[in-house]
C-alpha positions as CSV (number, residue, x, y, z in Angstrom):
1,X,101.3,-73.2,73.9
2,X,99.2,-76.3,74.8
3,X,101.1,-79.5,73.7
4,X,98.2,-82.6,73.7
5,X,99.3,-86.1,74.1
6,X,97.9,-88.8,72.3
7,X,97.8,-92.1,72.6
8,X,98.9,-94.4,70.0
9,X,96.7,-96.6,68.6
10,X,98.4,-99.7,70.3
11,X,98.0,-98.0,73.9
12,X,94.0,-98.2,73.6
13,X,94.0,-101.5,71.7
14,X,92.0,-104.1,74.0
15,X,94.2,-106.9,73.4
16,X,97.6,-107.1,72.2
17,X,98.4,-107.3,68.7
18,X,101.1,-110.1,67.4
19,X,102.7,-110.3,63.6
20,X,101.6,-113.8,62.7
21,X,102.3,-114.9,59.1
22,X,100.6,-118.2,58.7
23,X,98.5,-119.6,56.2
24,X,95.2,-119.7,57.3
25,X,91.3,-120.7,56.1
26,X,88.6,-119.5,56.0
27,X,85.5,-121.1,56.2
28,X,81.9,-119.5,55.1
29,X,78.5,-121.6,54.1
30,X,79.3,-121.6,50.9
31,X,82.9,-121.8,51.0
32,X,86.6,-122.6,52.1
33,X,88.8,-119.9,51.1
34,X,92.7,-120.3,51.5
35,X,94.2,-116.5,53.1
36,X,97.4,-115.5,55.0
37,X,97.0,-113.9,58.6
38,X,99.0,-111.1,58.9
39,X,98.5,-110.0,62.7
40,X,96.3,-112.0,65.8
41,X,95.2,-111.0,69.0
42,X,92.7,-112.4,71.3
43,X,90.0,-109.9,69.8
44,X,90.5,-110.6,66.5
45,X,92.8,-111.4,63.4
46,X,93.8,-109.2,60.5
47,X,94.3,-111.1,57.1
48,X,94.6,-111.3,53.4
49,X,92.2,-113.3,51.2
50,X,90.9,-113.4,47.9
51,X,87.5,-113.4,48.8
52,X,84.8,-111.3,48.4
53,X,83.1,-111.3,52.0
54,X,81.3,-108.2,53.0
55,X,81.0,-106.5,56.5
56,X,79.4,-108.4,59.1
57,X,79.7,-111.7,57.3
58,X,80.5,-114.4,60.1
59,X,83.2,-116.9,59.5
60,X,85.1,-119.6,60.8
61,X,89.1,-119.0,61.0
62,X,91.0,-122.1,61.0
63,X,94.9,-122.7,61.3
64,X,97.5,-124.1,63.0
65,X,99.3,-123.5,65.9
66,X,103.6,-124.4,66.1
67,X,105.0,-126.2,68.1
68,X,102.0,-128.4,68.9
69,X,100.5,-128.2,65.7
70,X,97.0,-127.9,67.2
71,X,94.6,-126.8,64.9
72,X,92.7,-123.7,66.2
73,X,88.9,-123.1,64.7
74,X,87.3,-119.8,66.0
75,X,83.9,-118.1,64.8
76,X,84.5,-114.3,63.8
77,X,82.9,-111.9,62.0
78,X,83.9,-109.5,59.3
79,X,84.2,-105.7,60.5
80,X,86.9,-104.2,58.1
81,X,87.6,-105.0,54.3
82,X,90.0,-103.1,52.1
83,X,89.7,-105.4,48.9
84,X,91.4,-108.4,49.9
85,X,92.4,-107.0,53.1
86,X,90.1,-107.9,55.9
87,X,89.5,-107.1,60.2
88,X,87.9,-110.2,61.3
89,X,86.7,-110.1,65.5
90,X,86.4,-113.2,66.9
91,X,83.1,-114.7,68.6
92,X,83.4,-116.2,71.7
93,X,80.2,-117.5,71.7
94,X,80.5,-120.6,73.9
95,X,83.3,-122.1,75.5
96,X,85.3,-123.6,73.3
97,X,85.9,-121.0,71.2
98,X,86.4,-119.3,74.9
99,X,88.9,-121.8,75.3
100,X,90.2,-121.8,71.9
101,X,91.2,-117.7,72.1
102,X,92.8,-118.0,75.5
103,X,95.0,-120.5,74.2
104,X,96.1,-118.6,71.8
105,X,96.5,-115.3,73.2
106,X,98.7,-118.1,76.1
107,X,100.6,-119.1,73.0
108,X,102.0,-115.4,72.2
109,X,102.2,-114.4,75.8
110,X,104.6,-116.8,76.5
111,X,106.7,-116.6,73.6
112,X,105.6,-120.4,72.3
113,X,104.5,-119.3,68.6
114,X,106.9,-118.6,66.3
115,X,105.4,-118.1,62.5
């Protein structure tokens, strides 16, 4: 009998994936939609938003960060949708967004964030 091992899905995960439940925007050329983030990582952010953005769309996530209340504004781009649910990666294009995502992913690390 051959037994096979496999890995769950949060062992080959890149980054580490926190529950965040915050309200969050989202901002397109056209438009600032209001959406809740469900989970965050320093890949990407899953969320819900009545929106109708397709794949590949790129985006601005905005929201805010307890305790400091900093206000963190990243460029991502759509690469899931399930009707309103959406798999957004984020762009680290130059270095503040760079900066912006380490924070973050500092933030959870350390325990500092609690939504």
């Amino acid at each position: 009998m051959v037994t096979l091992n496999h890995a769950s899905s949060e062992d080959r995960r890149r980054w580490k994936r926190y529950l965040l439940n915050a309200s969050i925007r989202l901002v397109t050329d056209t438009a600032v939609i209001d959406g809740r983030g469900i989970r965050v990582s320093e890949g990407g952010i899953s969320l819900f938003a009545a929106a109708n953005l397709a794949v590949g769309t790129q985006i601005k996530v905005e929201f805010t960060t307890p305790p400091s209340k900093k206000l963190l504004s990243v460029r991502g781009a759509v690469r899931y949708r399930a009707v309103y649910l959406y798999g957004v990666e984020f762009l680290a294009e130059d270095f503040k967004d760079q900066q912006q995502i380490a924070h973050l992913g500092n933030l959870f690390r350390t325990k500092q964030v609690h939504f």
